[in-house]
C-alpha positions in Angstrom: 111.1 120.2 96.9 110.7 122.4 93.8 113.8 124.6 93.5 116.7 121.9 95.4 114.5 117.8 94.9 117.8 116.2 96.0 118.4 118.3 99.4 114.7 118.4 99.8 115.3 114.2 99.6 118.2 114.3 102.2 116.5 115.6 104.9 113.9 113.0 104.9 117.0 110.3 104.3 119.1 111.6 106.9 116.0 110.4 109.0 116.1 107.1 107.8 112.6 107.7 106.3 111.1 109.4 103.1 108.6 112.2 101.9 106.0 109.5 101.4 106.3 108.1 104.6 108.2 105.0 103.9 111.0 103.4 105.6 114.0 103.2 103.1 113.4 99.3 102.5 109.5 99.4 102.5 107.5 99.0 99.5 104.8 100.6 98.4 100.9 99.2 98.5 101.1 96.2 96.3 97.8 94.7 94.6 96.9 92.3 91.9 94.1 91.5 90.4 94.2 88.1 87.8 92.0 86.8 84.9 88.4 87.9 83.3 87.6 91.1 86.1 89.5 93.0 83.7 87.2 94.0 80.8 89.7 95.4 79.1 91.7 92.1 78.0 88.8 89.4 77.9 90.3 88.2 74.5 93.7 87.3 76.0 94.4 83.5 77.2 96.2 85.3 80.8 95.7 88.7 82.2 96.6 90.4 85.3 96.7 93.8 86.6 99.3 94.9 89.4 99.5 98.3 91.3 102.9 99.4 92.8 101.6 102.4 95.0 100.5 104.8 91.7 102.5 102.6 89.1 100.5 100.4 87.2 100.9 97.5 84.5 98.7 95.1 82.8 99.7 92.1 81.4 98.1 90.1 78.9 99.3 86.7 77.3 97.8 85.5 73.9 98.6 82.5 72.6 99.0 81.1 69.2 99.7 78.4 67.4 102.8 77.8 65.5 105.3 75.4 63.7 108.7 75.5 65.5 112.0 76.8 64.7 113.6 74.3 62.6 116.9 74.3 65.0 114.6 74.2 67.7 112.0 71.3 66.3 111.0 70.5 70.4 110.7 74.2 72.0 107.4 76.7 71.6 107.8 80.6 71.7 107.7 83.5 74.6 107.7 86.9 72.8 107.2 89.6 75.7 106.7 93.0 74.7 106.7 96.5 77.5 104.7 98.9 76.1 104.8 103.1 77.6 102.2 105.0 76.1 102.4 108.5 76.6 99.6 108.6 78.7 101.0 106.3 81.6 103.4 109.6 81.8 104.7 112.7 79.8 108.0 111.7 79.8 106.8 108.9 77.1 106.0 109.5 73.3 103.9 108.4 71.0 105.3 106.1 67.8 107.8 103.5 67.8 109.0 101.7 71.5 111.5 103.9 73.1 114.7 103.2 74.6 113.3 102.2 78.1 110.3 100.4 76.5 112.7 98.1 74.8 114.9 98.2 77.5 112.2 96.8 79.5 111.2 94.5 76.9 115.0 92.8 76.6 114.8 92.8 80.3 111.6 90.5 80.7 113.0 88.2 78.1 116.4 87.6 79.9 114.1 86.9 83.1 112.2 84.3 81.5 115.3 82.4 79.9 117.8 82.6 82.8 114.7 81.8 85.3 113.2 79.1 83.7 109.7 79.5 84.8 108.9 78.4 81.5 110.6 75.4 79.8 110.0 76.1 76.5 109.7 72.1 75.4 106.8 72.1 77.8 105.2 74.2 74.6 106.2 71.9 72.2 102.9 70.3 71.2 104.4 68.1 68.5 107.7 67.6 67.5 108.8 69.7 64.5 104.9 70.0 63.4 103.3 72.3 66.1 104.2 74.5 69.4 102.8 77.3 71.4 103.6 81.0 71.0 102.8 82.7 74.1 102.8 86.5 73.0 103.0 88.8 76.6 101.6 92.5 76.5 102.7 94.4 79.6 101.5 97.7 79.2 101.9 100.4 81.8 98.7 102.4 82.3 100.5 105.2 84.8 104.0 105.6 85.5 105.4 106.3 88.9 108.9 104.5 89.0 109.8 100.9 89.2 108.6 99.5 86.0 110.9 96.4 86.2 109.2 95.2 89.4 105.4 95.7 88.0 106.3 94.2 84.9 107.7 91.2 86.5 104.8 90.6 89.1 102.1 91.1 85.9 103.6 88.7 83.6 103.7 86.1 86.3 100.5 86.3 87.6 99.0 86.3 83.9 100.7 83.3 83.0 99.6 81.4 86.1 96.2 82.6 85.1 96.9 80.8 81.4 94.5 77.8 80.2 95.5 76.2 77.1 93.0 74.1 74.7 94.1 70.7 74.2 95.8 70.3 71.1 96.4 66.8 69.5 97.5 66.2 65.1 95.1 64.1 63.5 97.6 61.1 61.8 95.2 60.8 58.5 95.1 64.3 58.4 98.3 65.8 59.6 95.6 68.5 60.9 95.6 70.0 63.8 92.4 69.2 66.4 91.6 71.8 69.7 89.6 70.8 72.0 87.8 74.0 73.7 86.4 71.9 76.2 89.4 70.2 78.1 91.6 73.2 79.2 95.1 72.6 81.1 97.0 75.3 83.2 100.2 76.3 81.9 103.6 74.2 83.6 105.4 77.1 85.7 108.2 75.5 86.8 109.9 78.8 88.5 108.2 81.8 90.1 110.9 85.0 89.3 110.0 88.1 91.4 111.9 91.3 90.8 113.0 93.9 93.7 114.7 97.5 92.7 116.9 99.8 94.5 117.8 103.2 93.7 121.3 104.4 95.4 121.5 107.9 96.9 124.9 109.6 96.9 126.7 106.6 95.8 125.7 104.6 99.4 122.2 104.7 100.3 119.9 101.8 99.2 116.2 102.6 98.6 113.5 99.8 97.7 110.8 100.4 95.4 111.9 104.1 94.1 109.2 106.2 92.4 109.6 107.9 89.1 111.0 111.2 91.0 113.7 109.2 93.4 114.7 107.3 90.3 115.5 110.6 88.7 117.6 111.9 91.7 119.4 108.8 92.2 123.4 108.0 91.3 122.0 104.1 90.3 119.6 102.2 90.3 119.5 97.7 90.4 117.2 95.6 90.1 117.8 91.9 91.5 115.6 88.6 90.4 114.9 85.4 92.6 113.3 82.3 92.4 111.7 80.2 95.8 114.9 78.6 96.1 116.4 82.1 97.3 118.3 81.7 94.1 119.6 84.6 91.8 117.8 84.5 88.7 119.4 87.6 87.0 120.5 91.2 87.9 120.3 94.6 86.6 122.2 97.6 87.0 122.4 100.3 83.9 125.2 101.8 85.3 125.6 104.5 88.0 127.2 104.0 91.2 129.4 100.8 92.1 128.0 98.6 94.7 130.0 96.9 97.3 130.2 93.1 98.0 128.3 94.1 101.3 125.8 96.3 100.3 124.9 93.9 97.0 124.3 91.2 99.6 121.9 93.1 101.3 119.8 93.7 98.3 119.6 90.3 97.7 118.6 89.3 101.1 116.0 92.1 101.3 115.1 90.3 97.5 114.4 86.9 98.9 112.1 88.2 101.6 110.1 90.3 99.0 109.9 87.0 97.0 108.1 85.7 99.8 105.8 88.6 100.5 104.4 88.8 96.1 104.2 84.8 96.2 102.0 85.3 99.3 100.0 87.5 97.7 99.4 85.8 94.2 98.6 82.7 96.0 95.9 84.4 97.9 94.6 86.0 95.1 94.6 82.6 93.2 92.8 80.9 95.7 90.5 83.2 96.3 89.7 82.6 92.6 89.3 78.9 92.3 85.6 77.7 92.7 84.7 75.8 96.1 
């Protein structure tokens, strides 16, 4: 495993299996845990923490309030931000976001837009005068490959954990009024769940790759969908082609996962709400 990692790999491939036991298309233990358990983020509006077998993210959403953009007088603001602080792994720095921290970041906001799980006029609060700014924090806490999926899961599971003052401009005032005591959920109109392959030798599709089969892989992708079964976005930094074939069966092994997280954040929601 040491001296030759990618021979070491094609044994257990060859197999149809792999060094941790998995089958090629079976993800790790998934968990999430949503809202106030975690200590660490009580201040934030929405917070959730998810585990991808050792690869874990927390998300936090804060929200603000803010006057629009004036070319945008009817929309509020999403500003998502990945964070990989050198202790989630040594491969990450300290200082400024690096080039897969921004990556990430860019990433997350192309999800939200082409997904639409939040309209951002349902932010608006009053035309041209006020709007929501829903800053999201996903930090990685330890790095084990597969950040895009994590990320994903967090951020939606925080921001169905999200309850919003009511907000309402007083007319003789023009000021602002919020109302601690009548909270409303945010509107998720869309629920966007990532699933990432890495390809071995230019033809072999694994799910969920950890940090050390992302690093012996020709390519890696990463394909977003919605309930519908429909494609929300895709992601491949380059590295091996895919076929028509073989990108078809990533997105039907996508819209299966789909199924599987929305299972599970339902289940953890419920389990949440009072009797």
């Amino acid at each position: 495993r040491t001296v030759e990692p990618l021979e070491y790999y094609r044994r257990f491939l060859k197999e149809n299996c792999r060094p941790d036991g998995r089958e090629l298309g079976e993800f790790r233990t998934t968990t999430v845990n949503i809202g106030k358990c975690l200590c660490s983020i009580t201040t934030a509006d929405g917070s959730a923490l998810v585990k991808l077998g050792n690869t874990t993210v927390i998300c936090g959403v804060k929200a603000e309030l803010a006057a629009p953009a004036v070319d945008s007088a009817n929309k509020g603001y999403i500003v998502p931000n990945v964070e990989l602080p050198s202790l989630c792994a040594e491969r990450f720095r300290s200082g400024p976001p690096g080039e897969e921290a921004q990556a990430a970041s860019q990433f997350i906001a192309d999800v939200i837009e082409n997904s639409q799980m939040i309209v951002k006029e349902d932010l608006c609060i009053a035309n041209g005068k006020l709007a929501w700014v829903l800053y999201c924090d996903i930090i990685c806490l330890d790095y084990d490959g597969n950040l895009l999926d994590a990320s994903v899961f967090a951020l939606l599971a925080a921001l169905k954990n999200v309850q919003l003052p009511l907000v309402t401009i007083n007319e003789e005032t023009g000021l602002s009024e919020v109302n601690l005591k009548q909270k409303n959920s945010l509107i998720i109109r869309k629920h966007p769940v990532a699933t990432s392959f890495a390809i071995f030798d230019d033809t072999l599709l694994i799910v969920d790759p950890t940090a050390e089969e992302e690093d012996l892989a020709t390519g890696t992708v990463t394909i977003v969908t919605d309930e519908e079964g429909r494609l929300c976005s895709v992601h491949k930094p380059g590295g091996s082609p895919l076929t028509g074939a073989k990108f078809q069966d990533c997105i039907t092994r996508a819209i299966t996962r789909h199924k599987e997280v929305k299972k599970l954040i339902d289940k953890v929601i419920k389990s949440l709400t009072p009797k």
